[in-house]
C-alpha positions in Angstrom: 0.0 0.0 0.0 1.6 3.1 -1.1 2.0 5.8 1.7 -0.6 8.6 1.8 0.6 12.1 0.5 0.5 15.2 2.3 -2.7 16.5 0.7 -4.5 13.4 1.5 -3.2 13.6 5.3 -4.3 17.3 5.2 -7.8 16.5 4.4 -7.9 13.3 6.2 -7.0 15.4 9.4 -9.3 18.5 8.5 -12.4 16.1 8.3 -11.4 14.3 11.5 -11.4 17.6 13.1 -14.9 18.8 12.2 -16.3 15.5 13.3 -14.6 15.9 16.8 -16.1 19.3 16.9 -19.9 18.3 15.3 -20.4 15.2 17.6 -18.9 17.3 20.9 -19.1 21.0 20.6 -15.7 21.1 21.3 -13.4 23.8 18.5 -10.1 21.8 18.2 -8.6 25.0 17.9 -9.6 26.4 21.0 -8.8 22.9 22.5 -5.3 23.2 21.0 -4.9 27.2 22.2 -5.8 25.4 26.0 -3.2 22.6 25.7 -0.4 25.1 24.4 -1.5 27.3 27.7 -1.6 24.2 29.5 2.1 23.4 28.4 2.9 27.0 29.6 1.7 26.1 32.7 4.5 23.3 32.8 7.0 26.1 33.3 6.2 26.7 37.2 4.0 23.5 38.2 5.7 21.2 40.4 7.6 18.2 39.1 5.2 15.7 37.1 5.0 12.3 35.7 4.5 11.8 31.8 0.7 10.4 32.8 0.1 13.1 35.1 1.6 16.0 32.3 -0.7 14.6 29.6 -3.9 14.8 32.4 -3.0 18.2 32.5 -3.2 19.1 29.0 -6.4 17.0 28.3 -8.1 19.1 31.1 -6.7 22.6 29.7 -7.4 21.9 26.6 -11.1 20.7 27.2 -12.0 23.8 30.2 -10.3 26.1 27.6 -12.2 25.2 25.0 -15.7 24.7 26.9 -14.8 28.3 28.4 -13.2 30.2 26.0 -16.2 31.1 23.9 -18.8 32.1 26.1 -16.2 34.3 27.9 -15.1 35.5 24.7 -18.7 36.7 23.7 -19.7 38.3 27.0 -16.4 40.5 27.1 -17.0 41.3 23.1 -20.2 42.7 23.7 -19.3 44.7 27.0 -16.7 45.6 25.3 -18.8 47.1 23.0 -21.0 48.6 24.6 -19.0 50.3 27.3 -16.4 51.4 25.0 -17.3 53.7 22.1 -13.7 52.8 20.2 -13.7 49.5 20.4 -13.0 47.9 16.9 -15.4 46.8 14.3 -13.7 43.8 13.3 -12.9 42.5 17.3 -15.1 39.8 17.5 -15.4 36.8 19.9 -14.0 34.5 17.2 -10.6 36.8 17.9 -10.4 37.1 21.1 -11.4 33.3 22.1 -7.7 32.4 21.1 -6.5 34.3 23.7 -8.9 33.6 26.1 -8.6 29.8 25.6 -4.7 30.1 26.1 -5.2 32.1 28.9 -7.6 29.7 30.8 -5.2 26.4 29.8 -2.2 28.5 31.6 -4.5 29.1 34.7 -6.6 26.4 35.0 -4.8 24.2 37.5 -2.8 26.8 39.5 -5.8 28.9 40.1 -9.5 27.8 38.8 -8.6 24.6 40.2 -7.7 25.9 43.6 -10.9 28.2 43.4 -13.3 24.9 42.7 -11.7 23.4 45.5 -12.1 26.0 48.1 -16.1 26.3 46.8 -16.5 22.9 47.2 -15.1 22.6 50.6 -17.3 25.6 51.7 -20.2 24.0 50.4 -18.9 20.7 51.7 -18.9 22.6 55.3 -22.2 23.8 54.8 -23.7 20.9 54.2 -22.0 19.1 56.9 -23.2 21.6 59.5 
């Protein structure tokens, strides 16, 4: 069997991708913005395990691109509306690259640690 060419690999990997993001909702570039923030994370997380590293990036890349969106949007349109020069061509589809990197970089160092301390305080709550 001859070996596939790069054009067929292209297109291969380009319909794999919008079936991943039509059966889940998930953008593989926003998931792929997460795990690069994720991987920038790396930089001042304690020492990890290869299994424990990968972990890592599958959760920034999936809360960065389940987040980045919505957060995206709402900041768009406040941005908008709050400030009269805010560009034309700035939409939510711009600045959800960002965003998603952003959320990958601080998802475990701080919105973890946030969930955590929620949970305990409703833990303590209910407990009471």
């Amino acid at each position: 069997m001859p070996e596939p060419t790069s054009s067929t690999a292209a297109v291969t990997l380009a319909a794999g991708l919008a079936v991943v993001e039509a059966a889940t909702g998930i953008s593989p570039p926003l998931a792929a913005w997460g795990a690069l923030g994720g991987f920038w994370a790396f930089r001042y997380l304690p020492p990890m395990t290869v299994a424990e590293r990968c972990i890592s990036l599958v959760l920034a890349a999936l809360i960065a691109a389940i987040g980045s969106l919505p957060l995206a949007a709402v900041g768009v349109a406040a941005a908008r509306h709050f400030l009269a020069w805010w560009p034309a061509l700035v939409d939510s589809a711009l600045v959800a690259k960002p965003i998603a990197a952003t959320l990958g970089l601080l998802c475990h160092r701080v919105i973890g640690r946030k969930l955590i301390e929620v949970a305990e305080r409703a833990s303590d709550g209910v407990g009471k």
